[in-house]
C-alpha positions as CSV (number, residue, x, y, z in Angstrom):
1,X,-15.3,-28.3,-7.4
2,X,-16.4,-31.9,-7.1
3,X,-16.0,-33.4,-3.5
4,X,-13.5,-36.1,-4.2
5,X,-11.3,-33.7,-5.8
6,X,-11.8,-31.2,-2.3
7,X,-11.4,-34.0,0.2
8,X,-8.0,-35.1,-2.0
9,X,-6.7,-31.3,-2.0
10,X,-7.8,-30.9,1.6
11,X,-5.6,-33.8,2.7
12,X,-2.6,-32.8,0.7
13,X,-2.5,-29.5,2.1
14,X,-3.4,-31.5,6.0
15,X,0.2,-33.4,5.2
16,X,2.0,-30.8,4.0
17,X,1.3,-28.6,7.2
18,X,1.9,-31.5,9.7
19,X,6.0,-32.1,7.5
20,X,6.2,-28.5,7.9
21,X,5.2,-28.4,11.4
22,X,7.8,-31.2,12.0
23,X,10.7,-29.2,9.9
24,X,9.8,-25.9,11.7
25,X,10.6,-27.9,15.1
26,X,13.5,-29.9,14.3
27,X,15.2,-26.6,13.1
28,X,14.0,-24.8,16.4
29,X,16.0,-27.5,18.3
30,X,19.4,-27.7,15.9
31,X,19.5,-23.8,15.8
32,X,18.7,-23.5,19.5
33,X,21.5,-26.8,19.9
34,X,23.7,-25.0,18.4
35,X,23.9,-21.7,20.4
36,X,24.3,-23.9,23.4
37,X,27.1,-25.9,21.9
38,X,29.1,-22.8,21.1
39,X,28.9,-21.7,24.2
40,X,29.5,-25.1,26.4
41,X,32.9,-25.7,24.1
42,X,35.2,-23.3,25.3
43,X,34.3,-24.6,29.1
44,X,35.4,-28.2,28.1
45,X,38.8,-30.4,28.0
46,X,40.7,-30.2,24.9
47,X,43.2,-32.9,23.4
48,X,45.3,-32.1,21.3
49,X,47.8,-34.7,20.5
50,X,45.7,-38.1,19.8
51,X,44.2,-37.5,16.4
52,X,45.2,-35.9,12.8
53,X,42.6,-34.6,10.3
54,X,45.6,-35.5,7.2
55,X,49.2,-34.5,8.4
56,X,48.0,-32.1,11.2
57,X,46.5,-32.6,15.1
58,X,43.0,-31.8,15.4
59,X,41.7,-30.9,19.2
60,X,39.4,-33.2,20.4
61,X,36.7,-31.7,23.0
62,X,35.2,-33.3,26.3
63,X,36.6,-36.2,28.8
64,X,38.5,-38.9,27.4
65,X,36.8,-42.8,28.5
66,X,39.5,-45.0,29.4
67,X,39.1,-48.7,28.9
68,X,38.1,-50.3,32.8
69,X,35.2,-46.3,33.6
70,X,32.1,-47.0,33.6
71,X,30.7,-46.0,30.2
72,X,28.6,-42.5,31.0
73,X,25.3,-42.1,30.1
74,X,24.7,-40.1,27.3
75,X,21.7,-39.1,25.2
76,X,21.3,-39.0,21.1
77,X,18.3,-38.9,18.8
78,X,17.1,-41.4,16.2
79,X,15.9,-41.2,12.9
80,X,12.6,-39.9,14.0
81,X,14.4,-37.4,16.7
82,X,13.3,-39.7,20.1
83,X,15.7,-39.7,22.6
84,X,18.1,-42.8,22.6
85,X,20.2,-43.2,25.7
86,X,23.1,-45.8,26.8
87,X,20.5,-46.8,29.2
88,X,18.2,-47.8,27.0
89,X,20.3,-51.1,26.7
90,X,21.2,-52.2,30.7
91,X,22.7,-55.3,31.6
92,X,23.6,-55.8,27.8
93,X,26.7,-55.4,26.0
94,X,27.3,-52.8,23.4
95,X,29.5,-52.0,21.0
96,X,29.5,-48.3,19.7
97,X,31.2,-47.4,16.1
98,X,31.9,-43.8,15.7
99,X,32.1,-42.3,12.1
100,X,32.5,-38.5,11.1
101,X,29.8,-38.6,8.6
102,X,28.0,-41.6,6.8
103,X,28.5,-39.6,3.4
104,X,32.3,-40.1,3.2
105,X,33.6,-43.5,2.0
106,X,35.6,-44.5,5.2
107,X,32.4,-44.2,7.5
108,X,30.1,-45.7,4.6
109,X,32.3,-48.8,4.8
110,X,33.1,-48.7,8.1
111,X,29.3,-48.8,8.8
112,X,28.0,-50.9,6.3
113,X,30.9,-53.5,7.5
114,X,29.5,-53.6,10.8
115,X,26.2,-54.2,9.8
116,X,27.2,-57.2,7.8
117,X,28.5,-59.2,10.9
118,X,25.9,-58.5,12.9
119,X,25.3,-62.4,11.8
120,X,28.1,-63.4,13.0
121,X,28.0,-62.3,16.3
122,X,26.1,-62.7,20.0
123,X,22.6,-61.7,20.0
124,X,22.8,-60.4,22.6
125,X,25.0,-57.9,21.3
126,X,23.4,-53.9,21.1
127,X,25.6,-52.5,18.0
128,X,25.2,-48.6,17.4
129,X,26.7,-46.3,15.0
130,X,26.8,-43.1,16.5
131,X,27.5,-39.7,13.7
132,X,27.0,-36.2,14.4
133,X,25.1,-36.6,10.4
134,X,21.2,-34.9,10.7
135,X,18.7,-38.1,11.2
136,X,17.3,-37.0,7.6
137,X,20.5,-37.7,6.2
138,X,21.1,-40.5,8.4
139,X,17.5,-41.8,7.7
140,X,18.1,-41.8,3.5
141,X,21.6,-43.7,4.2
142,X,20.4,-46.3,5.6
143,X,17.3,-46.7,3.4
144,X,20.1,-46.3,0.2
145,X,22.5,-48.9,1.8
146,X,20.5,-51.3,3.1
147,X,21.3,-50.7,7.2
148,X,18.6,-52.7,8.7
149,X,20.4,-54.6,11.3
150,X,22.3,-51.9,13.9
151,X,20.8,-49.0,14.9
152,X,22.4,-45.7,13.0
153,X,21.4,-42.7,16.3
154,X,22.6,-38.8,16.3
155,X,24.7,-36.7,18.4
156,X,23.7,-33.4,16.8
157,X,21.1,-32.2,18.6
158,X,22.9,-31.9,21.9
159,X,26.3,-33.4,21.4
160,X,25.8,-35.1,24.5
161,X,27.9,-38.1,23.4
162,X,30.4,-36.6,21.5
163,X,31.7,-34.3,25.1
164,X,31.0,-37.2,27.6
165,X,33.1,-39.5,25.2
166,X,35.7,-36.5,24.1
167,X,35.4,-37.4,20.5
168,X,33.9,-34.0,19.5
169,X,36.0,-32.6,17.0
170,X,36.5,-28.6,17.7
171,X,35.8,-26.3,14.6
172,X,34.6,-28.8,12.5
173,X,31.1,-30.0,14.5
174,X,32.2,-33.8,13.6
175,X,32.9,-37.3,15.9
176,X,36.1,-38.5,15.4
177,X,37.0,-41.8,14.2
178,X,36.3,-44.6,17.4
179,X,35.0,-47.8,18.4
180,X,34.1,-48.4,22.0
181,X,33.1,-51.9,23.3
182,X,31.2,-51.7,27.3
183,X,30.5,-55.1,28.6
184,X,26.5,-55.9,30.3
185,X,28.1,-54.2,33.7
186,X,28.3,-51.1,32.2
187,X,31.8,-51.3,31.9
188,X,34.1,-50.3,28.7
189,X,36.2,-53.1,28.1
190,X,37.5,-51.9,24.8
191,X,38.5,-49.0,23.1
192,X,39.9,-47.6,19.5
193,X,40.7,-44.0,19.2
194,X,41.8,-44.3,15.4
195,X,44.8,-42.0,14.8
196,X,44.2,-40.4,11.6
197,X,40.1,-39.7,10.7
198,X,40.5,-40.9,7.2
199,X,41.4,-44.3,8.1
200,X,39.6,-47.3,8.8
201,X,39.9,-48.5,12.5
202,X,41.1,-52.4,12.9
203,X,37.5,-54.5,12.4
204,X,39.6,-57.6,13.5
205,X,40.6,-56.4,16.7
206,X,37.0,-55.0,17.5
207,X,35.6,-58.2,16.6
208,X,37.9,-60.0,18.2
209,X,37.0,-58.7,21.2
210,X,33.5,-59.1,21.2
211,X,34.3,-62.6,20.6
212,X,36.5,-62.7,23.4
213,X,33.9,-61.0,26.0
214,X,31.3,-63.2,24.5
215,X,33.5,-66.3,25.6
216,X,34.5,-64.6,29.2
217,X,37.7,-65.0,28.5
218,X,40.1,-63.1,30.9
219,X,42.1,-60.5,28.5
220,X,44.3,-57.8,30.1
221,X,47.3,-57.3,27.9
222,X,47.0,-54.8,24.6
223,X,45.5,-56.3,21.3
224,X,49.1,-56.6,19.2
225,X,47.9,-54.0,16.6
226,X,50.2,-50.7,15.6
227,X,50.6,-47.9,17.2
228,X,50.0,-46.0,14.4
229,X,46.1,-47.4,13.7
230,X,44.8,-46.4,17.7
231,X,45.6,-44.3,21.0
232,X,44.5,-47.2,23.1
233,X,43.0,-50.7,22.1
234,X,42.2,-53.2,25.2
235,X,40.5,-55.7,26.6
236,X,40.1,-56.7,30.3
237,X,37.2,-57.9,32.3
């Protein structure tokens, strides 16, 4: 075999061993995620009344945030599966859409919407979008769609976020629909639970109030928007 062709199959099979390497332990912490998951949900609060899947409740696990807590801590993974925390972004402000899955047209929207004012607002401003989607899948959306300008992170390796936040959907391993603004103080200042998953939440109101925090302007009565649309949308220093 001539040595060019020997070096060239030598480092093909070099790459394929180091993907598979990579596969072999990114399925070693989903599968090992998900045995802890199953058993940590039955020890956690349940909702049961703020959000419908269609016509019918679905139970939401973990500890609902309340606009004026401090935002927890929580940790996610990003496309390449390195750790991602809240704390990662001290003393600045973030604002935190939640989809179900970037494959559905709602949460394609919803994200690629937020990524197109990212122009239009402070630059200060940290803007997540946090899915329970695998960072492969998360990864190819984002190279399809053109998401360059927010940061696109995953709650399914621990689901971390997803209980601290109580957005984790039970029996269907999904975030619920949400939009969480938490001022440079560590403090959530805003907060859209949207009541039915298939909707959109209300992109005005959300901007708005980034607007509004960027301007430290002194809101503490309810953003006028339906009932309907969110469980609880507010802004108040």
């Amino acid at each position: 075999m001539p040595k060019v062709s020997f070096i060239f199959l030598f480092t093909k099979i070099h790459d394929f061993m180091k993907i598979l390497t990579f596969l072999t332990f990114a399925s070693m912490i989903f599968s090992s995620s998900l045995f802890a998951n199953s058993i940590n949900e039955q020890q956690l609060n349940q909702s049961t009344d703020l959000v419908k899947a269609g016509d019918k409740y679905v139970t939401l696990l973990g500890h609902q945030v309340l606009v004026g807590d401090n935002a927890p801590n929580f940790k996610v993974v990003d496309q390449n599966f390195a750790p991602i925390s809240l704390t990662d972004f001290t003393k600045k402000s973030v604002l935190i859409s939640v989809v179900p899955s970037l494959d559905t047209g709602v949460c394609s929207l919803q994200t690629k919407r937020f990524n197109d004012e990212v122009a239009n607002l402070p630059e200060d401003l940290v803007m997540l979008t946090i899915s329970n989607d695998l960072p492969f899948a998360q990864k190819r959306f984002c190279k399809t769609e053109n998401i360059d300008k927010i940061k696109v992170l995953s709650d399914s390796v621990w689901r971390d976020f997803g209980e601290k936040y109580g957005l984790l959907i039970k029996d269907m391993g999904l975030l619920t629909r949400a939009i969480f603004l938490i001022n440079d103080k560590g403090i959530v200042v805003y907060k859209e639970l949207v009541a039915n998953i298939s909707k959109h939440p209300n992109y005005d109101a959300a901007l708005n109030a980034i607007k509004s925090l960027s301007l430290k302007e002194n809101l503490t009565e309810p953003v006028a928007i339906p009932e309907s649309t969110a469980t609880e949308v507010i802004v108040k220093k």
